[in-house]
N, C-alpha and C positions, 0 to 999 in steps of 0.2 A: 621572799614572798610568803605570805600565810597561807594556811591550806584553806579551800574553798570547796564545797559543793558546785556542781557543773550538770545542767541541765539543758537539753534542746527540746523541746516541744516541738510538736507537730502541727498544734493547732493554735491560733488565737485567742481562743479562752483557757488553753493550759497555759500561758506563757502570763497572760494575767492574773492567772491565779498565783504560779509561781511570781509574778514580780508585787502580787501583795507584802509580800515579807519586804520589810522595813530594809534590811539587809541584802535585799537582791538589788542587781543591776544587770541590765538588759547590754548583750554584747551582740552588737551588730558585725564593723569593719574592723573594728576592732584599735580603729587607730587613733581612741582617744583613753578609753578605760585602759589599754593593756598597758600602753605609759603611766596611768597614774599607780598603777597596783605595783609595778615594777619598782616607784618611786616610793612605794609607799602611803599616797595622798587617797586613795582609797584603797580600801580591807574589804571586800563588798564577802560575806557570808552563803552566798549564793550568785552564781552567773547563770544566767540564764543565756542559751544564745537563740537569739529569733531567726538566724539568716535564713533559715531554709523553711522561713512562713510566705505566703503568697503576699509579699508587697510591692513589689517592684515594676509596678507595671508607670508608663508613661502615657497619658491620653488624653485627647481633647474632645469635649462632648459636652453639649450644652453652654457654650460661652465663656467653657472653663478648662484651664488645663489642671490637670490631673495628675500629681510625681507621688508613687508609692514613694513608704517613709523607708523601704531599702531597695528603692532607684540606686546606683550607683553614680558618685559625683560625675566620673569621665563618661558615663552613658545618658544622663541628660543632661550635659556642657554638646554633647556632641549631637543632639536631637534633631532633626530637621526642622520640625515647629517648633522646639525652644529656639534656636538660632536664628530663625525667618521672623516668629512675634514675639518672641519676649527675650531681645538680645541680651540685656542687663545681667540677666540669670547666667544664659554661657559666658558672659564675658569675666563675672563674679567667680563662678566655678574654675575656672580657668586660670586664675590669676595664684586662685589657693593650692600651697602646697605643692608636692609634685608628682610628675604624673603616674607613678607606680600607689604615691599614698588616696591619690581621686580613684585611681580602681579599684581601692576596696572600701574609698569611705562610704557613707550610707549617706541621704540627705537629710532623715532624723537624726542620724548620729552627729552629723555638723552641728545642727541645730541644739543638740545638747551636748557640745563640747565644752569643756570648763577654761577657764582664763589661764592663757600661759605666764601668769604673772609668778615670776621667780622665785617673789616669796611665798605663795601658796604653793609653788611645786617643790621645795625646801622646807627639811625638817629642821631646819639650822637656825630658821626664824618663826616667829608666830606668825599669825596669821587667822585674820575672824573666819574667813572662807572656810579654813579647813577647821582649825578648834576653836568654834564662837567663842567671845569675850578676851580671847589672849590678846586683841590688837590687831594695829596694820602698822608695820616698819614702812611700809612704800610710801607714807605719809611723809616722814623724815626724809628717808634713805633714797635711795637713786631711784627714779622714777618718771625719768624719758619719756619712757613709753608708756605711761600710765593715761588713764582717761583724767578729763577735764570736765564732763558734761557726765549730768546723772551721779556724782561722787556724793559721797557721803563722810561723816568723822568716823566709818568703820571699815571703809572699801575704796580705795580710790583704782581697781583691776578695768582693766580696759576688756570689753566683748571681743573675741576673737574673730567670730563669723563672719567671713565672707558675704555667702552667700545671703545670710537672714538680713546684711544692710540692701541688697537688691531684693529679695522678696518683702521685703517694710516698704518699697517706691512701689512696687507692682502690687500692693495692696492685699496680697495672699494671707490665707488664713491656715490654720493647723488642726488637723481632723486629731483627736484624742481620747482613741477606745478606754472604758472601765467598765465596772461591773456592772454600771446603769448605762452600758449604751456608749454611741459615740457622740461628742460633743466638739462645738467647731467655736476658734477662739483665733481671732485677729493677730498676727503676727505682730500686730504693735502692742497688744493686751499679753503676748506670750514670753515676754521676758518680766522678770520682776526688777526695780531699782535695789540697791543695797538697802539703804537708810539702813537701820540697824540690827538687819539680820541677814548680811549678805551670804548666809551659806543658804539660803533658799533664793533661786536663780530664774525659777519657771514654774510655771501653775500648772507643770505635769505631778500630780500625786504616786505614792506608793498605791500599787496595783491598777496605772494606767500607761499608754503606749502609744507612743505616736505612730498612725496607719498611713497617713496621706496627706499631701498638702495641696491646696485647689487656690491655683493664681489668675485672674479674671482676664481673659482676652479681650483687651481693649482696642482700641487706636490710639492710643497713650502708648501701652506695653509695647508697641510693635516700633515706638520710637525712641524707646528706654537705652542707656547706657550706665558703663560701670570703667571706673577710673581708680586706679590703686595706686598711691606713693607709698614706697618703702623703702628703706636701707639698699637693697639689694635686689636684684632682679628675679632673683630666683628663691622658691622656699622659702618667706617670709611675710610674718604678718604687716597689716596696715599701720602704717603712720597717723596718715589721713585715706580715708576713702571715701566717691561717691556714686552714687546709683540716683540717675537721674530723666527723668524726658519731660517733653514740651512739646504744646501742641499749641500754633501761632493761627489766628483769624483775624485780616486785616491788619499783621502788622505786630500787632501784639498780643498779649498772652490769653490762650482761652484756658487751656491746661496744663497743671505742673505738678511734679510729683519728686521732692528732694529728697534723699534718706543718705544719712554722713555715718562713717566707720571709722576705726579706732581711734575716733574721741571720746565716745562713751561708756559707761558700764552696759550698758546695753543700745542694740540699733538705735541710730536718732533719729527723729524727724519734725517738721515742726509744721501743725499745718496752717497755724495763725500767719507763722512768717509769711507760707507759700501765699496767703491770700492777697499779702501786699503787692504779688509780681501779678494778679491777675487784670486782665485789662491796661498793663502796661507793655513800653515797647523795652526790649531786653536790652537793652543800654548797660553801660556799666553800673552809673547811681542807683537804680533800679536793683541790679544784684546787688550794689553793696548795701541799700537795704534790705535787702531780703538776707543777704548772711549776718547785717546786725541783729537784729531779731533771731536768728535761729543759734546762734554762735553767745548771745547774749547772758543766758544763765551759766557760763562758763566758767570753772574755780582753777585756772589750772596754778600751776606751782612754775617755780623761778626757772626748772629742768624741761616744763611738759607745752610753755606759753606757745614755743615754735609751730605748736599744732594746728593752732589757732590761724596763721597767716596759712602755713598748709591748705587746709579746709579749702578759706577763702578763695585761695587760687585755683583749687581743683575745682570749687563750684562755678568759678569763671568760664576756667574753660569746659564744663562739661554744660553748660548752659548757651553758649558761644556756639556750640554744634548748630544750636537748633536757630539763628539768627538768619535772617533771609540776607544772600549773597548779593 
């Protein structure tokens, strides 16, 4: 490991000032930067760590819930109001990781976790992620797990987050202190696609910070769900995943909210498709147009197609919840 400067700030504008430097990064839980420094994949110059800044508060007020950006995963999975109106959320936290690594993740730090794609966390292959323009081998090389949706000819790395595919259904947004203030940015506006600079990932800049995220208390959210296929049951990322709810008048659909996980480079959603399922009765043809369309810009490769019937079937049955008995 290289030697770094280590800094805790006390206050919120010492922590932005310190993370103006090009070279700082911001250490929360610690349980996505310490693995890459370990690995090597980031050198960061400066660590800043924000833990012990007042963000952690969880609250509902005004229509809106409220997760400081160092809430703790396993202390807002276990909320009483996340779990009673916005099940999606606990049900997404829950599923990620395990439970010693959710007490100390943060819910910003999920949010800017980077892709556990192999070749980016290996100095043994290139990779645009970490040294733009050397390449992406996951293009050739084994790539399973890689995304299908959102790829690019410089990135085909699959989003990791859990949770940001169920806050992309619940329509939350991302509070983002800097030296002008805080500024609030739609969790579907807050990941960047590859195209051809996939090592910028998110529209958080040098010397800004993510403070808080505010998810809209709806009658949707309070009927949200989250559905994760993986290898394994335990400690592992999505295959396929979906965060989903529906809200049925007369029969068929007045409201829908689809967001799909480790198909993309970033959260998907799609809300042209979701327009087709509105005013209809949730039948099967019904979803299966609705996953043609959302599934439709899809490039995947001879290793990663399986993803694609995945999906499909998760969105079945996660839509199948909401179908009158």
């Amino acid at each position: 490991m290289r030697p770094f400067e280590f800094h805790r700030p006390t206050s919120l504008d010492e922590a932005l000032a310190l993370l103006a430097r090009p070279d700082a990064r911001a250490l929360a839980g610690g349980t996505t930067l310490v693995d890459l420094m370990k690995l090597g994949v980031e050198a960061p110059g400066l660590v800043v760590d924000i833990g012990r800044l007042p963000l952690a508060g969880i609250t509902l007020e005004s229509g809106s819930l409220r997760i400081g950006a160092l809430a703790r995963n396993s202390a807002v999975a276990r909320d009483s109001v996340v779990l009673s109106q916005f099940p999606a959320l606990s049900e997404a936290l829950l599923s990620g990781a395990s439970g010693q690594i959710r007490n100390a993740a943060s819910m910003g730090g999920n949010l800017m976790q980077r892709t556990r794609c192999a070749y980016f966390r290996s100095h043994d292959w290139p990779c645009n992620k970490r040294v733009p323009g050397s390449g992406c081998p996951a293009r050739e090389g084994a790539n399973a797990h890689h995304a299908v949706l959102g790829t690019s000819d410089h990135c085909i790395a699959v989003s990791p987050s859990d949770v940001a595919v169920a806050l992309l259904a619940l329509d939350a947004s991302v509070a983002i202190a800097g030296p002008r203030g805080v500024r609030h940015v739609a969790i579907a506006d807050f990941y960047r696609l590859p195209g051809d600079t996939p090592v910028i990932e998110t529209v958080v800049q040098p010397g800004e910070l993510i403070v808080h995220l505010d998810v809209p208390a709806t009658a949707l959210a309070t009927r949200s769900g989250y559905l994760k296929l993986r290898g394994r049951a335990s400690y592992e990322f999505a295959s396929a995943s979906v965060a989903a709810a529906v809200k049925l008048e007369g029969g068929v659909v007045a409201e829908v909210a689809v967001a799909i996980g480790g198909l993309g480079t970033v959260p998907w959603r799609d809300r042209g498709a979701e327009r087709l399922l509105i005013g209809e009765a949730l039948g099967d043809a019904a979803v299966d147009r609705f996953c043609d369309a959302l599934l439709a810009p899809a490039r995947p490769t001879p290793d990663n197609r399986y993803k694609l019937d995945l999906a499909r079937g998760a969105v079945h049955h996660m839509l199948a919840r909401s179908r009158p008995c």
